[in-house]
N, C-alpha and C positions, 0 to 999 in steps of 0.2 A: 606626446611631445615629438617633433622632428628636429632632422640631425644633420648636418652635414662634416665632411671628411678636408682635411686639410693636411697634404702631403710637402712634407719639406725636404727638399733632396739638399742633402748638404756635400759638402766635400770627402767629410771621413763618414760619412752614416746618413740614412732616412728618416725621417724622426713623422710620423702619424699622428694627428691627434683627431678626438672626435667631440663636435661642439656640440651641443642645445642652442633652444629658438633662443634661449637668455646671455646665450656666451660665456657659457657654465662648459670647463671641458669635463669632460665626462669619462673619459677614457683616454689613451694614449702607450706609445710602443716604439721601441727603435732599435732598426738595424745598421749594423756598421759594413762596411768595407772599405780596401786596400788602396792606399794606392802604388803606381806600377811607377818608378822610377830607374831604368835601366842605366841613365849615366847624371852625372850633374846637371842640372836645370831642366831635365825632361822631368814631367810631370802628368802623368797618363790615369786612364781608368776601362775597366771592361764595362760598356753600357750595358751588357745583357746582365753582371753584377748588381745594376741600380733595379733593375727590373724583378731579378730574385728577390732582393732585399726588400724592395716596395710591396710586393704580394707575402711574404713572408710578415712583414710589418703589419699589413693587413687584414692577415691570418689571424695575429694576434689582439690583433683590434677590434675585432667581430667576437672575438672569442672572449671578449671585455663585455661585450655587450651583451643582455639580458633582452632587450624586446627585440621587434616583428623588424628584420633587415628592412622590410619597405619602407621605415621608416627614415633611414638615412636618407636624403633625396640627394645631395648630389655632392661630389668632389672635385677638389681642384688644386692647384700645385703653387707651389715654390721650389724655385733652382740656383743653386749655383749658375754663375752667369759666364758668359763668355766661352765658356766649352765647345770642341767643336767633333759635333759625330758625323760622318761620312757615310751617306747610304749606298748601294748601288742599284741594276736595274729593280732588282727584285728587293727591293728596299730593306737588303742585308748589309749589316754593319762591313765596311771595308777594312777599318783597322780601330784601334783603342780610340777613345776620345783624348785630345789633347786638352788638356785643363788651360785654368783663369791665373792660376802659378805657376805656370811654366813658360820661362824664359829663353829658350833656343831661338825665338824668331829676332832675337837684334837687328841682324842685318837687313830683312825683310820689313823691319819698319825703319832704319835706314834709308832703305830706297824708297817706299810709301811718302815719307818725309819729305826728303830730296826733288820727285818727281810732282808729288801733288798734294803734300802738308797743309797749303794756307788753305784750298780745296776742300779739303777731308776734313779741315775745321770746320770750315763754314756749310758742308751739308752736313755731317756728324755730331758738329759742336765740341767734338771731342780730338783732344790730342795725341799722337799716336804711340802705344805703346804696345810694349809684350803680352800684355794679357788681355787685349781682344782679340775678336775672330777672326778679321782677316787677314793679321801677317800669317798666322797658324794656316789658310787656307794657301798661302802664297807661299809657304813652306814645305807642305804637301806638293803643292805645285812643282816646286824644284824639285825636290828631295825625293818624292815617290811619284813620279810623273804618273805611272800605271795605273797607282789610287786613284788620282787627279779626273784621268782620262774616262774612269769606270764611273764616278761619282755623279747622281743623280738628283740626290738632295742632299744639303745639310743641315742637321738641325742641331738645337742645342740641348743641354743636358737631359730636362723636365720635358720638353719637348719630345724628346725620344720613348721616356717613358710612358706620357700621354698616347703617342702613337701606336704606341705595343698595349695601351688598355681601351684603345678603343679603333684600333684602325685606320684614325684618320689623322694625314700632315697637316700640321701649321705653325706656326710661330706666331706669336702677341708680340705688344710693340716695345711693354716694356725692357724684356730679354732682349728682341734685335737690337733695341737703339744700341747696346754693347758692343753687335761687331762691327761697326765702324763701315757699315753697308748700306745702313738706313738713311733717307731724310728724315732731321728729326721732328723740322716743323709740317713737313707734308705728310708721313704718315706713310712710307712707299720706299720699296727697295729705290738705293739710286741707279740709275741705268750708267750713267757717266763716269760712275768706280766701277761698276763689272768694266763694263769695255778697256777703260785704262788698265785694268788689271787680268784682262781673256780670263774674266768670270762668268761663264754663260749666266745670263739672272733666272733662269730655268730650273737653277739648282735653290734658288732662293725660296724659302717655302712660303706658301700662301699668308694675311697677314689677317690676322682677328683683332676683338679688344680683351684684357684679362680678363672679362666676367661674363664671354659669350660661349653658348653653347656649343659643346665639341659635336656629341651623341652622347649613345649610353656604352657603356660595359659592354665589351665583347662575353660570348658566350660560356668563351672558358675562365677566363678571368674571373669574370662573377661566380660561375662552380667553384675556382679555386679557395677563390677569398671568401666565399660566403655573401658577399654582398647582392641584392636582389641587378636582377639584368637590367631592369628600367631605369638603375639610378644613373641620374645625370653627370655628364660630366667638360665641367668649365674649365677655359684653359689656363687662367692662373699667372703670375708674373714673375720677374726677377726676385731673386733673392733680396735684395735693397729696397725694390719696391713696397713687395709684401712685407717686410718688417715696418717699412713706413704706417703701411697700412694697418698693420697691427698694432703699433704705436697710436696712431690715431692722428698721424701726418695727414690733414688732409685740407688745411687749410694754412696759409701763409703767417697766421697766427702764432703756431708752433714750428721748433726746430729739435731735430732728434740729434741725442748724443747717443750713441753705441760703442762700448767698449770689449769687445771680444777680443781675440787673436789679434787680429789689425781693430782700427776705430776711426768711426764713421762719424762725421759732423755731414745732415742731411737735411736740405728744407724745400720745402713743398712751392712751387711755381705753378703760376698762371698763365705767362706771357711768353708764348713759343719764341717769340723777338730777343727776349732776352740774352742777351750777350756778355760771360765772364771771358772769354777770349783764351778759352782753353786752363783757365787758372785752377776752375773747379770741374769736376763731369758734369753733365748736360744730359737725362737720360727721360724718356716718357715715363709716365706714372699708370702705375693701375689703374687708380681714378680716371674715367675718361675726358678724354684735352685737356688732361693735365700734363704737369713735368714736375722733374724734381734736380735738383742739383747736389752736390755730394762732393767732399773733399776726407781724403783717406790720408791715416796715421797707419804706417804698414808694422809696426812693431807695437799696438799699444799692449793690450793685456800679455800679449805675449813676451814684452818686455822685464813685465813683474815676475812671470813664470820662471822666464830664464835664470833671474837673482835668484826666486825661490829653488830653482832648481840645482845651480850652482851656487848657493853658499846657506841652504837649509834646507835642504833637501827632505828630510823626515820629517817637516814640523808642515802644518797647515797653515792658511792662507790667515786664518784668525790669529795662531799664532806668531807666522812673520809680522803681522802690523800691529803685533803689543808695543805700546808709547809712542805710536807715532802721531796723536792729538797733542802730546805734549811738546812735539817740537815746533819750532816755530816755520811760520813761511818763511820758504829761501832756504829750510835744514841747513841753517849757521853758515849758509853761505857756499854753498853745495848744491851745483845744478848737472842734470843728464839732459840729454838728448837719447831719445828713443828708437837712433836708426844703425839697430842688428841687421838689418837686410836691405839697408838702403832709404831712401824716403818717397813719397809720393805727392802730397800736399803740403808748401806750394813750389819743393824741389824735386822734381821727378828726376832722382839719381839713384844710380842702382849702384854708386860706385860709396857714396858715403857711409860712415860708416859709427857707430856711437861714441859718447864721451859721459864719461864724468870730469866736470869740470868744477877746481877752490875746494881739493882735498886737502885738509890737514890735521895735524894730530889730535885734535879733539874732536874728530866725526865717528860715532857707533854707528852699529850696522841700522840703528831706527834712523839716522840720519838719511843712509844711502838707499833706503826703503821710499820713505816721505820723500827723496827725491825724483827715483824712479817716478812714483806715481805724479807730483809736478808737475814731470818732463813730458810725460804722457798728455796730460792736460794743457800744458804750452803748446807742443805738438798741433793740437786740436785745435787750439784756438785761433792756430794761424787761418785754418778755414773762416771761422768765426769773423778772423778781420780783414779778410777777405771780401765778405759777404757785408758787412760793416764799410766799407771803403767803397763800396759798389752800390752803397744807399739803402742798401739792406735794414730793415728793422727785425733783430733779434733780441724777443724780450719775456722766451719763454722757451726755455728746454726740456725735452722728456728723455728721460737718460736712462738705459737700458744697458743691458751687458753686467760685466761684471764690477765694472765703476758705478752700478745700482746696486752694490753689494752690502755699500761700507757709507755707515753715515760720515764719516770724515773726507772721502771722495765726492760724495756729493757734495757735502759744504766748502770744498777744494772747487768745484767744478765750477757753484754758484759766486766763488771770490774771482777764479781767473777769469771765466768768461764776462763777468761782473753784469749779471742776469738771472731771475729764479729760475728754479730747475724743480722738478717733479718726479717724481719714481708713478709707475702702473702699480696697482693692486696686485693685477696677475699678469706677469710677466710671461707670453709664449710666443715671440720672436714671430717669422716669418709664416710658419704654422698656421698662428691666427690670421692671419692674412689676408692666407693661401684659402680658411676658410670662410674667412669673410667676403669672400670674392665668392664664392660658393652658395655663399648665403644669399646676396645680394643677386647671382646669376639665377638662383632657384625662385625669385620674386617673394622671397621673405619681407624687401624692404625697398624702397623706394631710390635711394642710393647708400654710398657708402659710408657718407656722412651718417644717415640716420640709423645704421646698420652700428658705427661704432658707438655711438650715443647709447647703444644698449648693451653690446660686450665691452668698451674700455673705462675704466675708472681708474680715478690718478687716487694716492696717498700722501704719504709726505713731501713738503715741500720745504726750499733750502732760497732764501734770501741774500744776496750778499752783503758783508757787512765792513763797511766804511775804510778801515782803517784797514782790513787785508786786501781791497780791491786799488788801494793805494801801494803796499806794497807790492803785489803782485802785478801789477804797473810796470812798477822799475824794475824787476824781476824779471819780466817778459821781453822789454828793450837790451837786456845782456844775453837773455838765450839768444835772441836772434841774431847776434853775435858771432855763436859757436858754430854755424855753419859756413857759413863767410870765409871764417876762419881757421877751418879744419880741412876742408874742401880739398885742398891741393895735398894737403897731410895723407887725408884716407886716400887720392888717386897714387901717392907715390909707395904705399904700404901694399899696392893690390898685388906685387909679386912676390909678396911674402905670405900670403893666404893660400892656405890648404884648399 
């Protein structure tokens, strides 16, 4: 049996897993680390920390394994997106990586904006915010000119790490199209935003496809980790991509729900041409000449957390949502909005701010639970009809995260979006991805498609039904309400915030 390695660099930890030719994992290991927050909104990380933790993970991943290392043929990544590490000549880190949550660059996308917004849409596709690469790069710029001045490459997260286990720079396209640098339909740094921006494109590293061959294993690395020195190693895509891929996003048939921390409504694209005009992201796919589009809920699971954490703290997620099948849609007339930190899709405001909204004396806590989770799914859906309003046909969701936890979420997801919904057998996120792009680089499979047809299998499935997709109708036309409406509330509150 052969094997490949699928490394997912995430934000708080590295997560390993190692597949079979059947998409059986087989093994698996995760290391965590810090992150480096020295004032409000900075958000940092030491890249030589991801590199510990990956070999260390590794470590432990070999040591899971009983047969002949030759046998793993090749590995490949997922990352955190948008990160940005700073090499200099001698292709040493210059200072911490600035992460995908970290907000300091306002003002630098301010001017991005200002100077060459409708621009940086139409070769980006994408519109300009804090947590892509290049205000962080144009922040550097101001802020540490010194850095700026020394810096040779930049790469991003998984990129870096690739680079330190094999030697060699690059980026894939799914990761760049993030910083706001790439054309997305050409395929090619754009030269038109360096220059506007005295970005030599020099510093831009070289551009592969996710599932092409880097090399092999440096010599120490493979001592380290145990792994043999000939095994391959592919370079892997964005964090969003490769969970698509893992998902089995790979045809415009399906649309992925993810409900983690934030929650992703994502669906898989054909037509480079395609124009949401910045409503949704616009990002290339693992899959080659593919894309995908993506509309983000910046508070969804994390939403839940918060209530569970502020007002049950000791109790489990099973037991926060005892009786809430018994309430009805709408929780008696009690709606949230989902935005702790702001929102992203389809209000990119970092100023708004949450609600419960038609509290009254007869609401228990399983009211403001069933609500929560609701608000979370209204949230979503705004992508959904988005992509709906743009001639989109959605009429099949694979819903991952922790809203695949709970049959009552699922059959929540399948009444609001009013579309069947699907759970995976086995659920391993960005991971499987990461090794399936591994697989398919190492010539297991012919493409990606035929590669998932033998590790993804769906389970239950969730129908909507009649009479909740009516209310949840009316339901959806009043949330949409609460922003509108609150909008000038949260900006006049923001001097009263800690």
């Amino acid at each position: 049996m052969k094997y490949v390695i699928g490394i997912d660099l995430g934000t708080s930890a590295v997560k390993t897993i190692l597949v079979d030719q059947n998409g059986e994992v087989a093994a698996e290991a995760t290391k965590r680390y810090p992150l480096i927050q020295i004032k409000s909104g900075y958000s940092e990380q030491d890249p030589e920390l991801w590199v510990k933790q990956t070999i260390l993970s590794l470590i432990e991943l070999v040591s899971q394994f009983h047969g002949d290392p030759k046998d793993i043929e090749g590995v490949s990544f997922s990352g955190q997106m948008h990160g940005l590490v700073l090499l200099g000549e001698n292709n040493q880190v210059l200072r911490p990586a600035i992460l995908w949550n970290d907000t300091r660059t306002s003002p630098q996308c301010e001017l991005i904006t200002k100077e060459f917004g409708e621009e940086i849409l139409r070769i980006s596709k994408n519109r300009v915010l804090e947590g892509f690469t290049l205000p962080k790069i144009l922040w550097v710029k101001e802020h540490e000119p010194e850095v700026f001045q020394q810096t040779t490459h930049f790469l991003l997260p998984k990129d870096y790490v690739r680079y330190r286990m094999t030697g060699m720079i690059h980026s894939e396209y799914s990761d760049a199209a993030g910083t706001l640098l790439l054309d997305i339909a050409k395929k090619e740094w754009n030269l038109e935003i360096c220059n506007k921006f005295e970005i030599p494109i020099n510093i831009c590293p070289p551009l592969i496809e996710s599932h092409a061959f880097v090399g092999t294993l440096l010599s120490e690395i493979a001592d380290e980790t145990g792994l043999a020195p000939e095994t391959k190693v592919f370079a892997g895509g964005a964090d969003n991509a490769c969970g698509a891929i893992g998902a089995g996003i790979l045809s415009p048939m399906y649309t992925l729900c993810s409900i983690g921390t934030s929650g992703v409504i994502l669906s898989y694209e054909d037509d480079k041409e395609r124009d949401y005009n910045g409503k949704v992201h616009f990002f290339n796919h693992g899959n080659p000449e593919s894309f995908y589009s993506m509309g983000v809920t910046l508070s969804a699971g994390q939403s839940l957390t918060w209530f569970k954490d502020t007002f049950a703290k000791n109790e489990s997620f099973e037991q926060l949502m005892e009786g809430i099948d018994e309430i009805p849609a709408g929780s008696n007339g009690l709606l949230f909005t989902p935005y702790l930190f702001g929102e992203r899709t389809p209000y990119p405001d970092s100023s708004i701010r949450a609600s419960f909204i038609g509290m009254n004396g007869t609401h228990k806590r399983e009211h403001f639970v069933r609500a929560v989770m609701e608000g979370i799914i209204f949230s979503l859906n705004e992508s959904i009809e988005i992509y709906r309003e743009e001639g989109k046909t959605v009429d099949t969701i694979i819903s991952i995260g922790g809203g695949a936890k709970s049959d009552v979420w699922l059959q929540m997801q399948a009444d609001i979006f009013n579309t069947r919904v699907v759970k995976l057998k086995s659920e391993q996120g960005p991971g499987l991805g990461a090794a399936m792009l591994a697989a398919f680089g190492a010539g297991w499979f012919s493409s990606l498609e035929e590669c998932a047809n033998q590790f993804i299998q769906f389970t239950d499935e969730f129908l909507p039904q009649a009479e909740q997709v009516i209310n949840y109708k009316k339901l959806f036309k009043i949330y949409q309400l609460i922003y509108l409406n609150t909008k000038e509330i949260s900006e006049k509150l923001q001097d009263f915030r800690l």
